[in-house]
C-alpha positions as CSV (number, residue, x, y, z in Angstrom):
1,X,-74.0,11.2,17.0
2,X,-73.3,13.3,14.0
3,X,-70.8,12.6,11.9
4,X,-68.7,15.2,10.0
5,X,-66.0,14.3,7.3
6,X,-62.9,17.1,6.8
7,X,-60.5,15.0,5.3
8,X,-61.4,15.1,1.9
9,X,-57.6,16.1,1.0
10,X,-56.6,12.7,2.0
11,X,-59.8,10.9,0.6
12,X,-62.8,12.0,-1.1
13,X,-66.4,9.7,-1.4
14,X,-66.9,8.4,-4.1
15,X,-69.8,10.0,-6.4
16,X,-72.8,7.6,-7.1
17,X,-72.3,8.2,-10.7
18,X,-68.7,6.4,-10.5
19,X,-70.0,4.0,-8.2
20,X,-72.9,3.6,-10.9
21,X,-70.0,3.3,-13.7
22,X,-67.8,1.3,-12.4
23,X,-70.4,-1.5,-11.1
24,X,-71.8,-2.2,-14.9
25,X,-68.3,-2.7,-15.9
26,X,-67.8,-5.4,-12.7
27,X,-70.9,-7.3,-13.6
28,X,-70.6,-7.2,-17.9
29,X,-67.2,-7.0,-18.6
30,X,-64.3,-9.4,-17.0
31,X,-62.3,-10.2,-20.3
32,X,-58.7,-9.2,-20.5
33,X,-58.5,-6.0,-22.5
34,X,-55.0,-7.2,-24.0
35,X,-56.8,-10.5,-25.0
36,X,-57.8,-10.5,-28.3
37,X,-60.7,-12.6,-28.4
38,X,-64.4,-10.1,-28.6
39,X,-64.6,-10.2,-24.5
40,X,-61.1,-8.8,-23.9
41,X,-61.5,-6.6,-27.1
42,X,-64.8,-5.3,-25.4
43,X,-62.9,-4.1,-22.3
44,X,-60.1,-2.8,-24.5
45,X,-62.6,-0.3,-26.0
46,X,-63.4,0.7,-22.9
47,X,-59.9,1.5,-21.6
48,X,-59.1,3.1,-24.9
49,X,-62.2,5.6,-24.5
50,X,-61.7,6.5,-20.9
51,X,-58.1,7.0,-21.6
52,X,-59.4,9.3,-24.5
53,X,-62.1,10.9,-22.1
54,X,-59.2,11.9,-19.6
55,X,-56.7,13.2,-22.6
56,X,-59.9,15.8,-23.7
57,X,-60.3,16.9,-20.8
58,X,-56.5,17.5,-20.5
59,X,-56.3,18.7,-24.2
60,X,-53.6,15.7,-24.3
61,X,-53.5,13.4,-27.1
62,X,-54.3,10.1,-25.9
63,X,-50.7,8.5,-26.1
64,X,-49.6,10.7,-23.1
65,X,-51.7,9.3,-20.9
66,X,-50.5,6.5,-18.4
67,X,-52.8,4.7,-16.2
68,X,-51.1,4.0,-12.6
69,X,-52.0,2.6,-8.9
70,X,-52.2,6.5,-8.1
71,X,-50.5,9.3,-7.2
72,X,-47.6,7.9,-5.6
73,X,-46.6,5.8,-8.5
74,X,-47.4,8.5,-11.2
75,X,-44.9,11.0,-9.0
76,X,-42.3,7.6,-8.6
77,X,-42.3,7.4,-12.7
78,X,-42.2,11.2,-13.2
79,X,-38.9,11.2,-11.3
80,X,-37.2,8.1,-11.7
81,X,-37.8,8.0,-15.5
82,X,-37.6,11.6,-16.5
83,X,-34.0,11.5,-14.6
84,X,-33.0,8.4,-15.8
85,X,-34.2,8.9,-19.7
86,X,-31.5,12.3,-19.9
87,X,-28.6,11.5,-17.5
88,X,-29.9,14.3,-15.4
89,X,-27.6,14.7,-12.5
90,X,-28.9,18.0,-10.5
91,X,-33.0,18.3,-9.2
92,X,-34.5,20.7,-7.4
93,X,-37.4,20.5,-5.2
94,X,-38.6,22.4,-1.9
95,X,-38.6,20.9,1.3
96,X,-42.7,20.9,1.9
97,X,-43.3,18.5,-0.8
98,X,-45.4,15.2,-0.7
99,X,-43.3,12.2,0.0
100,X,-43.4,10.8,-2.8
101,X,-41.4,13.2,-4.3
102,X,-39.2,14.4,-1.3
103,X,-38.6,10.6,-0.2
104,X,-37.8,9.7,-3.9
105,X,-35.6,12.3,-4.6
106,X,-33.5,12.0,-1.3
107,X,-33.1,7.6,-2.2
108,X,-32.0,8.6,-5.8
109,X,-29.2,11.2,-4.3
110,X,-28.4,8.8,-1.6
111,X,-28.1,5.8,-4.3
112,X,-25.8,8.1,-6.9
113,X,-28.2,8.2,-9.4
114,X,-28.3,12.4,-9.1
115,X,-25.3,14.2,-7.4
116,X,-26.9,16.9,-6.4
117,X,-30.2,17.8,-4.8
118,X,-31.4,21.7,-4.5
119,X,-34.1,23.3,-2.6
120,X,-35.7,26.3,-3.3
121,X,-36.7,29.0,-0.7
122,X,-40.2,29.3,0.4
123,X,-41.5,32.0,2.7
124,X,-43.8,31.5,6.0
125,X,-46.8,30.7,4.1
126,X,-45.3,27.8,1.7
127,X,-45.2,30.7,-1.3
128,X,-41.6,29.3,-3.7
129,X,-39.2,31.7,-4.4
130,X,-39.3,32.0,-8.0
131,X,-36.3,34.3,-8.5
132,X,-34.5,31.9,-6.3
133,X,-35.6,29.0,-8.4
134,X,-33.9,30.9,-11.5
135,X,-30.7,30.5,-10.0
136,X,-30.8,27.7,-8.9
137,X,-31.5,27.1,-13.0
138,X,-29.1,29.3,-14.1
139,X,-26.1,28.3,-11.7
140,X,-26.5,24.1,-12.5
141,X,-26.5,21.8,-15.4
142,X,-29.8,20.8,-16.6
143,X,-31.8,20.3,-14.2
144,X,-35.1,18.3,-13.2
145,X,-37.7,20.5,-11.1
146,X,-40.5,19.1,-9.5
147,X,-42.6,21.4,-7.3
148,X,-46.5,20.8,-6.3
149,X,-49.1,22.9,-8.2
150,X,-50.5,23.0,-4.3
151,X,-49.6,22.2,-0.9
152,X,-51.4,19.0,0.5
153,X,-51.3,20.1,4.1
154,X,-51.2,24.1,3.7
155,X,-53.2,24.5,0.6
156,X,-50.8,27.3,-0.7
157,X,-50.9,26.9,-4.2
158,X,-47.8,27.5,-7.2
159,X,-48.3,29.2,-10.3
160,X,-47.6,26.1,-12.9
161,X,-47.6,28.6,-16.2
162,X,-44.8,31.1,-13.8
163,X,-42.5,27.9,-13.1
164,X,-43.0,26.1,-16.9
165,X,-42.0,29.5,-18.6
166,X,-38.3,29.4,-15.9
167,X,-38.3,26.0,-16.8
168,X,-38.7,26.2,-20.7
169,X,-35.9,29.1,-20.3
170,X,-33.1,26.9,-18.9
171,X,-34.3,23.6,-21.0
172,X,-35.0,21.9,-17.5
173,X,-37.8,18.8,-17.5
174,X,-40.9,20.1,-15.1
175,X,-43.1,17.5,-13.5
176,X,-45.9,19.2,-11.3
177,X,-47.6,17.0,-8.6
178,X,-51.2,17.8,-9.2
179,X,-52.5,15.2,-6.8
180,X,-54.2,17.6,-5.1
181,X,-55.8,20.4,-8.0
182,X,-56.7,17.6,-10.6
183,X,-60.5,18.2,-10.8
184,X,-60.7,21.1,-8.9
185,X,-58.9,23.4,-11.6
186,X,-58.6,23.4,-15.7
187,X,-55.4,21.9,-16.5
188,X,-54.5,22.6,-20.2
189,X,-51.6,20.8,-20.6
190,X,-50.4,23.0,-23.9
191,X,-50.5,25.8,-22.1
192,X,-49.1,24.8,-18.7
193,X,-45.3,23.7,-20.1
194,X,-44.9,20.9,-17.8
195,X,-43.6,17.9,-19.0
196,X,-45.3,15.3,-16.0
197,X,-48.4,16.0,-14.4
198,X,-49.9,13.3,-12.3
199,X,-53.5,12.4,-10.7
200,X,-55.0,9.9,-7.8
201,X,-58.4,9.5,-8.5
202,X,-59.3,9.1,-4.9
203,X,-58.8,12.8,-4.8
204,X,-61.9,14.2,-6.4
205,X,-64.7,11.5,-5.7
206,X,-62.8,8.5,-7.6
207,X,-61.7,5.3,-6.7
208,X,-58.5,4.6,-4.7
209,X,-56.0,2.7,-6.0
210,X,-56.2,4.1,-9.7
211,X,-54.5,7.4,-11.4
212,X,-52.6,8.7,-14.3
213,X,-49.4,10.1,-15.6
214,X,-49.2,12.8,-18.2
215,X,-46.3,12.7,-19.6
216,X,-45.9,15.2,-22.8
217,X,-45.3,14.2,-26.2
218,X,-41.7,16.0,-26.6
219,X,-40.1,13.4,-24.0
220,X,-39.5,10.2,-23.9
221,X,-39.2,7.9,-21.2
222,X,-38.2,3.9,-20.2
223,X,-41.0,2.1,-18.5
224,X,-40.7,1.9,-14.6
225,X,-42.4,-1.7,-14.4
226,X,-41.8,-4.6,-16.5
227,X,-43.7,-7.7,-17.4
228,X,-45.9,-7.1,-19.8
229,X,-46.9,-4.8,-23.0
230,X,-49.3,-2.9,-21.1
231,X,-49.7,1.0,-21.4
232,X,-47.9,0.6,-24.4
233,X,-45.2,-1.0,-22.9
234,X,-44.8,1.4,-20.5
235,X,-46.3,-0.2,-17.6
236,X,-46.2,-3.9,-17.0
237,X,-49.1,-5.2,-15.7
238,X,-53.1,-6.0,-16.2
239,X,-54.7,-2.7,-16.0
240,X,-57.3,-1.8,-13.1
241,X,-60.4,-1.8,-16.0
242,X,-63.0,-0.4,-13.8
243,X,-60.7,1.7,-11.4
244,X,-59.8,3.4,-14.5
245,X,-63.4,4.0,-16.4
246,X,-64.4,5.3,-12.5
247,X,-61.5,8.3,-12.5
248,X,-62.7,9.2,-16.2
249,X,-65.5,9.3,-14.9
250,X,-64.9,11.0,-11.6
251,X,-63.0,13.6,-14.0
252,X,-65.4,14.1,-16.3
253,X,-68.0,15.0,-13.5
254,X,-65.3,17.1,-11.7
255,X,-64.7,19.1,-15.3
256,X,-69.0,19.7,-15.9
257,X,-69.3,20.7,-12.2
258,X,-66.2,22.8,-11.7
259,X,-67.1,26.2,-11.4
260,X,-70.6,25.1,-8.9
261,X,-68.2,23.2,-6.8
262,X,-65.5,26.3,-6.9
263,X,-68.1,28.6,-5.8
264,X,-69.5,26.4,-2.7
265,X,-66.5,25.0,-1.8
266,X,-64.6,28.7,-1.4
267,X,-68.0,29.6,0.3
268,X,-67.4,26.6,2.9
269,X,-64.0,27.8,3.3
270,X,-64.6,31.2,3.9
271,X,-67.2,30.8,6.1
272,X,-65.2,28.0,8.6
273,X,-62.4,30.9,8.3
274,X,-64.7,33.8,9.4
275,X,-66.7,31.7,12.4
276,X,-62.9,30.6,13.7
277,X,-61.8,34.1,13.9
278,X,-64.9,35.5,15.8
279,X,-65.0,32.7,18.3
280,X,-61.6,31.4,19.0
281,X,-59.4,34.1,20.7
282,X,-55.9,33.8,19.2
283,X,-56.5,31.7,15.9
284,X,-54.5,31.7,13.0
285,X,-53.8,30.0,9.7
286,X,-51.1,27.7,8.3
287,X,-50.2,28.5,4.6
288,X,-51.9,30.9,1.9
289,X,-55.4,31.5,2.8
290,X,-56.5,34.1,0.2
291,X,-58.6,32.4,-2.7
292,X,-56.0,33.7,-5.7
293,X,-53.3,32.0,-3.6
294,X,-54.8,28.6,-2.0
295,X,-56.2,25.9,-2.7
296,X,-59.9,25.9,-2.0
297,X,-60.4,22.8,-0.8
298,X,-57.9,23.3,2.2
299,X,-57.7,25.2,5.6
300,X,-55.2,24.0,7.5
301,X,-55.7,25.9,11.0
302,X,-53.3,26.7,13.7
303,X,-55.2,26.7,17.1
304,X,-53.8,28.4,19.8
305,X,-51.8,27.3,22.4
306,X,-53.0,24.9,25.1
307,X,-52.9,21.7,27.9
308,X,-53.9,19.1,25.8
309,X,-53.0,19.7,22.4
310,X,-51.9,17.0,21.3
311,X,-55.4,15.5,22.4
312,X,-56.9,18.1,20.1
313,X,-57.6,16.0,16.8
314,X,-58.6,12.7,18.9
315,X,-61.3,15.0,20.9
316,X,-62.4,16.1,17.3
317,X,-63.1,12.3,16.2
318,X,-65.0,11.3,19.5
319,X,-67.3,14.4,18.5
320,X,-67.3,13.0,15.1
321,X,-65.2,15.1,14.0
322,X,-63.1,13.8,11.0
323,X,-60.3,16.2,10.1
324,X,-55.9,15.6,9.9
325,X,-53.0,17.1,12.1
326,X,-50.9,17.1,8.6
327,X,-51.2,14.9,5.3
328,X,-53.3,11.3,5.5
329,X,-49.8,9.6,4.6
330,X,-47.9,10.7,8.4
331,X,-51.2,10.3,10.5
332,X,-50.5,7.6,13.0
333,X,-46.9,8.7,13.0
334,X,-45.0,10.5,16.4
335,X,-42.7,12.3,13.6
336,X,-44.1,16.1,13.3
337,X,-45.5,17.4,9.8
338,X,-42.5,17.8,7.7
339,X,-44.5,20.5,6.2
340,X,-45.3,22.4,9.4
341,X,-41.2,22.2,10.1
342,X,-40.4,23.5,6.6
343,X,-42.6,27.0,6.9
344,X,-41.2,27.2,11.0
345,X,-44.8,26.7,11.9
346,X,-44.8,27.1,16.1
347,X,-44.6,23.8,17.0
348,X,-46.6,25.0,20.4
349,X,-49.7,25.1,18.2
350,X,-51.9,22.5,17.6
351,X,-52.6,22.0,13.6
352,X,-55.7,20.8,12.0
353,X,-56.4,20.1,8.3
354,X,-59.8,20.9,7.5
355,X,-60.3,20.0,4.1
356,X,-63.8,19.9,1.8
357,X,-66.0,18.9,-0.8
358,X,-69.0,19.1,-2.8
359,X,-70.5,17.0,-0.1
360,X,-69.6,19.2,2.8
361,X,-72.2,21.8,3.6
362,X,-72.6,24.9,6.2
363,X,-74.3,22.6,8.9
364,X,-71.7,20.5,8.8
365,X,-69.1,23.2,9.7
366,X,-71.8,24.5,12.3
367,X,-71.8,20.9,13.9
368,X,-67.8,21.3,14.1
369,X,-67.9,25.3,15.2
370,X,-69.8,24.1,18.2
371,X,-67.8,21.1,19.2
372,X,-64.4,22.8,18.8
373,X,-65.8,25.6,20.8
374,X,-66.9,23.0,23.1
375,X,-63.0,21.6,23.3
376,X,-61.3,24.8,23.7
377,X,-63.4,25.6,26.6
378,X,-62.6,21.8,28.3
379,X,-58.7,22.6,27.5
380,X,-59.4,26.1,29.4
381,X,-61.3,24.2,32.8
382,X,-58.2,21.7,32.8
């Protein structure tokens, strides 16, 4: 049986040139890069220049990049540290964002460390209300915002330069959760006016278990994890040697191949788009689907109506089909997408993610036209 994979938004494959990368450093280099005999100063070189790979690609300097577990715990820092550091006691957020900001916020509110908690209106599609956000600015103390650059299960996508420039105005601290567009756009970091951005390298053909934090030079913030003088004493802790040289890696590929993978990927999009609209009576789309306004790695479709729906995504996987209902992190759960809720999505529709890479190709979404086809017409015979 053929098997096709549409969940590159929760996890990509890893490219053979990371694999390639990362296996070297397994089998010649084991010292302890904050050992200071020649083995661990080896391995200490080699963190240095895939930290100053990643900051070049960034146009960062070097010393504002943080090596994390991921995404997750680049967010958990962002937050907790950027609030903590400046006695910040009012945040604002939107209620479609990745758990690990939504979850974080709501436990700091809860535990008293911020009185206040603000969300800012979004329309059907995900799209923030900027104006709104203003006020929100302009009617609270200083303020920390953090909003995705785009949506994980919609794809609908923020303008990062728009909210820096509001942010800048009202002297609030930005951190953009760019989990999802790290690799897949430019992100000049003097330009953008955000003072956190964050990666998983998982994301764009990297290993899991390995990301960054940007954090910009104009802040400063207290470590989040103790034990040790790692980071630069800002992260306790052996670093992950050759999880990290395989995301500089995996970025570096991502920068040299960006506009080929653009290109194919929004072809890919567009064409699974087009085909779903000709042969499924009634379809429609969840979030932003224009390619100025959405991510294009991400088509998150809303099927119509029907018997079985919530049968749907396991019927997918027997065909060998791999695609979500929401994000990777609520899969297995009975709790509906907290996304979904927050743009009022029919909850009588079925949702799939369908999300790409530079691995996917038109046969593969062929392969899935056919069996979903095949699916709706078993729903209809029920």
């Amino acid at each position: 049986m053929k098997r096709v994979y549409l969940d590159n938004a929760a996890t990509t494959p890893l490219d053979p040139a990371v694999i390639a990368e990362m296996t070297n450093v397994m089998e010649n280099y084991f010292g302890n890069p904050s050992a200071i005999h020649a083995l661990g100063r080896e391995v200490r070189t080699l963190l240095e220049k895939a930290r100053k790979n990643v900051a070049n690609l960034l146009n960062a300097s070097p010393s504002e990049i943080f090596f994390t577990s991921g995404g997750t715990e680049a967010d958990n820092m962002a937050i907790r540290c950027g609030i903590s550091a400046y006695g910040i006691k009012h945040a604002i957020t939107s209620k479609i964002e990745h758990h690990a900001v939504e979850h974080t916020l709501n436990t700091l509110l809860k535990d008293g460390h911020i009185e206040k908690l603000s969300f800012v209106n979004i329309d059907e599609k995900g799209s923030i209300d900027y104006v709104h956000l203003e006020e929100l600015l302009q009617n609270n103390e200083r303020s920390f915002v953090s909003l995705m650059q785009a949506n994980n299960e919609l794809g609908t996508l923020t303008n990062m330069e728009k909210v820096g420039d509001i942010c800048e105005k009202y002297n609030a601290i930005y951190h953009a959760d760019t989990v999802q567009t790290m690799g897949h756009y430019v992100h000049d970091v003097r330009k953008l006016k955000a003072h956190f951005i964050v990666c998983a390298a998982h994301k764009l053909h990297g290993p899991k278990g390995v990301g960054f934090l940007f954090v910009n030079s104009n802040i400063k913030i207290p470590p989040m994890i103790y034990g040790g003088a790692q980071e630069r004493n800002m992260r306790g802790g052996t670093e992950n040697v050759y999880g990290i040289v395989g995301l500089a890696k995996a970025l570096e590929i991502a920068y040299a191949e960006m506009e080929t993978h653009q290109n194919h990927i929004q072809g890919l999009k567009d064409y699974l788009k087009t085909q779903l609209i000709a042969e499924i009576p009634g379809i429609a789309f969840n979030g932003e689907t224009a390619a100025d306004k959405s991510l294009y790695t991400v088509l998150n479709v809303s099927f119509p109506e029907m018997d079985m729906a919530d049968m749907l995504l396991f019927n997918l996987d027997i065909n060998g089909i791999c695609a979500s209902g929401g994000s990777a992190c609520s899969s297995g759960s009975n709790i509906g997408s907290h996304v979904l809720n927050g743009i009022n999505a029919d909850p009588n529709r079925p949702a799939v993610r369908f999300s790409f890479s530079k691995y996917t190709t038109i046969e593969d979404l062929d392969y899935v036209l056919e069996k979903v086809k095949m699916v709706m017409k078993q729903n209809a015979l029920a």
